[in-house]
Backbone as CSV, one residue per row, in Angstrom:
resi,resn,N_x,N_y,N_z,CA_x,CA_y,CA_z,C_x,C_y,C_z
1,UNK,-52.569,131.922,-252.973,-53.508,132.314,-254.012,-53.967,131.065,-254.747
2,UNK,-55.152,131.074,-254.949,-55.647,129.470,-255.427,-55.655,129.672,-257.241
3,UNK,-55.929,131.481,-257.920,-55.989,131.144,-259.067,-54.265,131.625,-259.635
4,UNK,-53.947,130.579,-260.426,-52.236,131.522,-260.759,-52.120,132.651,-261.613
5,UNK,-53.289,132.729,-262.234,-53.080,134.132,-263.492,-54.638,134.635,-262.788
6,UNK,-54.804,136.187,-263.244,-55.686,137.023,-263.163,-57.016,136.528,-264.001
7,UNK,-56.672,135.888,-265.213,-57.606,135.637,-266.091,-58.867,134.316,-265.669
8,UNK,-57.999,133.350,-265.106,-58.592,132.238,-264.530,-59.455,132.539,-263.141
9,UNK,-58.944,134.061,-262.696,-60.450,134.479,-261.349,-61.616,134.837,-261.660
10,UNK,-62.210,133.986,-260.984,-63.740,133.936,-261.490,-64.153,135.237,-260.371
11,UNK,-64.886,136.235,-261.090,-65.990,137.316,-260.418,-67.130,136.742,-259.834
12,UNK,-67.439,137.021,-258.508,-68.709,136.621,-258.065,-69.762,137.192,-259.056
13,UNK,-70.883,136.282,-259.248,-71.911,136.989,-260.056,-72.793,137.229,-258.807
14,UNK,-74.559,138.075,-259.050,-75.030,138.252,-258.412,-75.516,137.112,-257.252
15,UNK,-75.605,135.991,-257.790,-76.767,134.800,-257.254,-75.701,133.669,-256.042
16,UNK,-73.712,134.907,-256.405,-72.810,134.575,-255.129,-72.674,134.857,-254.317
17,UNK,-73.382,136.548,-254.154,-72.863,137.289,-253.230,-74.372,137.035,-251.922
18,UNK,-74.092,137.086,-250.344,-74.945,137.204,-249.990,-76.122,138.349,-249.753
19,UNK,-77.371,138.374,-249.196,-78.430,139.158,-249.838,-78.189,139.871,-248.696
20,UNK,-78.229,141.025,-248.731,-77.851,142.780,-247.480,-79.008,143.336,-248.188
21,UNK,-79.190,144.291,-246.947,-80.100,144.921,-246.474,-79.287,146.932,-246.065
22,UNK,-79.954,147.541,-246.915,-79.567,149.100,-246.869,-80.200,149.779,-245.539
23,UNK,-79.519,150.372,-244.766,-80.407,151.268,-243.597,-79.737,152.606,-243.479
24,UNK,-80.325,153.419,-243.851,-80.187,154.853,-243.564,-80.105,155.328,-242.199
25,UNK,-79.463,156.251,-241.934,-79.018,156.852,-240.301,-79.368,158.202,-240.487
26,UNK,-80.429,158.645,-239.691,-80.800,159.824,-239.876,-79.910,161.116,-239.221
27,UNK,-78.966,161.725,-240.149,-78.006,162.133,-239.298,-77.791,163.412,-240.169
28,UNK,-76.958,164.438,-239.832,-76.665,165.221,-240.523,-75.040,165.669,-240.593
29,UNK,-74.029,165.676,-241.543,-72.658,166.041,-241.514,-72.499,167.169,-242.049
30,UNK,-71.640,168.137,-240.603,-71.484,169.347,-240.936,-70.337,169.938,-242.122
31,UNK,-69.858,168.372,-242.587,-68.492,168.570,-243.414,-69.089,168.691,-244.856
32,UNK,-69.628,167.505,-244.884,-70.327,166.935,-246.222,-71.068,168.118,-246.965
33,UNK,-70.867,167.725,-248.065,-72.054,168.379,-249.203,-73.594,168.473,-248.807
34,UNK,-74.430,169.509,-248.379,-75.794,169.014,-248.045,-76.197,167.790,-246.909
35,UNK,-75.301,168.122,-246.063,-75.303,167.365,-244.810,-74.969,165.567,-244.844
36,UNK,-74.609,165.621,-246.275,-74.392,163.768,-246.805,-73.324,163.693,-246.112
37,UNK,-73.283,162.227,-245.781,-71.493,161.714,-245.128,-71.158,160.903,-246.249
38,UNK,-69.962,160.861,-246.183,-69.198,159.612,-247.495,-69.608,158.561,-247.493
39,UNK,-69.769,157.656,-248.360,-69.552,156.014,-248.032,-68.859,155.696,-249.293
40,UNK,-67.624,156.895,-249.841,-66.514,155.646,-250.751,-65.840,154.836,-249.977
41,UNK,-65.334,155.155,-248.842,-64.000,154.146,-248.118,-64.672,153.156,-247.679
42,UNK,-66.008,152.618,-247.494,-66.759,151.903,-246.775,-66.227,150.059,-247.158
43,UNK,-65.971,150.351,-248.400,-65.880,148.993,-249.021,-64.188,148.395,-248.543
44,UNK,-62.982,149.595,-248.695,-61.893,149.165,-248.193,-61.588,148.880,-246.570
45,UNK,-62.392,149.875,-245.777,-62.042,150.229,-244.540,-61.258,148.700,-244.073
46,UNK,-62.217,147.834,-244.229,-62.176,146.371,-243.736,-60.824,145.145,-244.321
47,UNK,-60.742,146.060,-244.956,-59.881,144.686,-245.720,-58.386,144.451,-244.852
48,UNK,-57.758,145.866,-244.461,-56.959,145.813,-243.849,-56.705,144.587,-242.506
49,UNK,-57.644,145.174,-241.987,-57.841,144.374,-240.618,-58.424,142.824,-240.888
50,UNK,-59.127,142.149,-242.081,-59.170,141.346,-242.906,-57.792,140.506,-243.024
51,UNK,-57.106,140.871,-243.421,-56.093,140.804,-243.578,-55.165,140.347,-242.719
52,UNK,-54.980,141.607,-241.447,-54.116,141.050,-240.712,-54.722,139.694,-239.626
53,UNK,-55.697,139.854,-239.837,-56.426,138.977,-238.716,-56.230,137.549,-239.356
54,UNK,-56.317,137.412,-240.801,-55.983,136.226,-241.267,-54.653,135.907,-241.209
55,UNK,-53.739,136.738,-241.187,-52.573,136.328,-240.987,-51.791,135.884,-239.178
56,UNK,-52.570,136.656,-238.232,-52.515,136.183,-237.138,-53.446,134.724,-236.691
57,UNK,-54.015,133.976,-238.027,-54.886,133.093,-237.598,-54.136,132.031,-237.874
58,UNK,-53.210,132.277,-239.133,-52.166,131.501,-240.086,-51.094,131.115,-239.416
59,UNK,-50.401,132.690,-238.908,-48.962,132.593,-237.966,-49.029,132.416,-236.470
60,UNK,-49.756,132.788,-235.749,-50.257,133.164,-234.488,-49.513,134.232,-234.390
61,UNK,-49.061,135.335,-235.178,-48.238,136.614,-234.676,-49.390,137.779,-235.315
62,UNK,-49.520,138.551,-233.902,-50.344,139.739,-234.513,-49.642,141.102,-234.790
63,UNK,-50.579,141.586,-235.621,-49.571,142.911,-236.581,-50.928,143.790,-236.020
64,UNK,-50.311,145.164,-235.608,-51.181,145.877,-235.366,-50.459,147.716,-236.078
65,UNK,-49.905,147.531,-236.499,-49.771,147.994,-237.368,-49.133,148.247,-239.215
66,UNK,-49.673,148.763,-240.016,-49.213,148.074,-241.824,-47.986,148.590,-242.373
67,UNK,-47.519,148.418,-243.209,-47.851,147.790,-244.349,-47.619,146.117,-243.682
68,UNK,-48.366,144.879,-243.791,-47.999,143.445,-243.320,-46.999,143.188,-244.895
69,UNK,-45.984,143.277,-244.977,-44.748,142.769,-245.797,-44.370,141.664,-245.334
70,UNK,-43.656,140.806,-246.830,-43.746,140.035,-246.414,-42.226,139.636,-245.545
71,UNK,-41.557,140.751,-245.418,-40.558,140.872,-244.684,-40.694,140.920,-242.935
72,UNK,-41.560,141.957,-242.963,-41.999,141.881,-241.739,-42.685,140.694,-241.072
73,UNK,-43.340,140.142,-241.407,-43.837,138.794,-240.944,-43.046,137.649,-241.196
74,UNK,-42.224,137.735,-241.952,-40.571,136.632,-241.501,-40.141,136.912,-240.442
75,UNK,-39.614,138.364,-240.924,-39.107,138.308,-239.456,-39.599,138.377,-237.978
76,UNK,-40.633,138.872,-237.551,-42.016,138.808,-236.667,-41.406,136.792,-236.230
77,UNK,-41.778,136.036,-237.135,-41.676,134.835,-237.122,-40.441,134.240,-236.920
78,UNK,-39.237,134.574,-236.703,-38.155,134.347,-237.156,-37.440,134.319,-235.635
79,UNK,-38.026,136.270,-235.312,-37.741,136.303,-233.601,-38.741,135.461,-232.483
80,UNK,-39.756,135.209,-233.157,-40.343,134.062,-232.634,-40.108,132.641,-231.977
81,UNK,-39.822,132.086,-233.710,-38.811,131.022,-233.434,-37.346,130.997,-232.963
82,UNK,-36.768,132.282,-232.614,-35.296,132.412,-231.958,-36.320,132.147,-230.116
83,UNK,-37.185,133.003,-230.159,-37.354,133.260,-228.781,-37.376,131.552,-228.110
84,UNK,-38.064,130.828,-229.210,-38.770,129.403,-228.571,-37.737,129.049,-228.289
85,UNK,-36.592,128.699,-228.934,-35.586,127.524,-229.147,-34.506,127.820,-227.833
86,UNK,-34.714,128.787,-227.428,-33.985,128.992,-226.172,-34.675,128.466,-224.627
C-alpha cells in the first residue's frame, strides 16, 4: 500500500479518470423490473480477478479460487519453495 493512513488517499478527480463511452444492448430480461437487467455488480465483478491476477504476476502462483488470504498465499508459496529445494 503506498498511502499509510486512509486520510492521505487521494480520490481520483474527474480530469483522472479515463474518458468511456456508454452503449446500450438492446435486450430484454425476463427477471428484471420492466425488462431492465442490473448493472449494480458491474463495478465489483472485476476486482476479484484484478486481484488475483496481480498476485500471480507478483508470486508466479495462481489462485483460482477466493478468499486470496494472506495465509493461503504463504503457504501456496511455501509448498512451492519446499517443492524447488528438492
Amino acid at each position: 500500500m503506498v498511502n499509510p493512513a486512509l486520510r492521505n488517499y487521494r480520490i481520483p478527480a474527474f480530469a483522472d479518470v479515463p474518458p468511456s463511452e456508454v452503449c446500450f444492448a438492446d435486450t430484454h430480461d425476463t427477471i428484471g423490473p420492466l425488462g431492465a437487467k442490473s448493472q449494480g455488480e458491474c463495478a465489483i465483478n472485476p476486482v476479484a480477478p484484478a486481484i488475483a491476477n496481480a498476485v500471480a504476476n507478483a508470486t508466479g502462483a495462481r489462485f483460482a479460487s477466493l478468499p486470496l488470504s494472506p495465509e493461503r498465499i504463504f503457504a501456496r508459496l511455501g509448498a512451492r519453495a519446499g517443492t524447488a529445494r528438492r
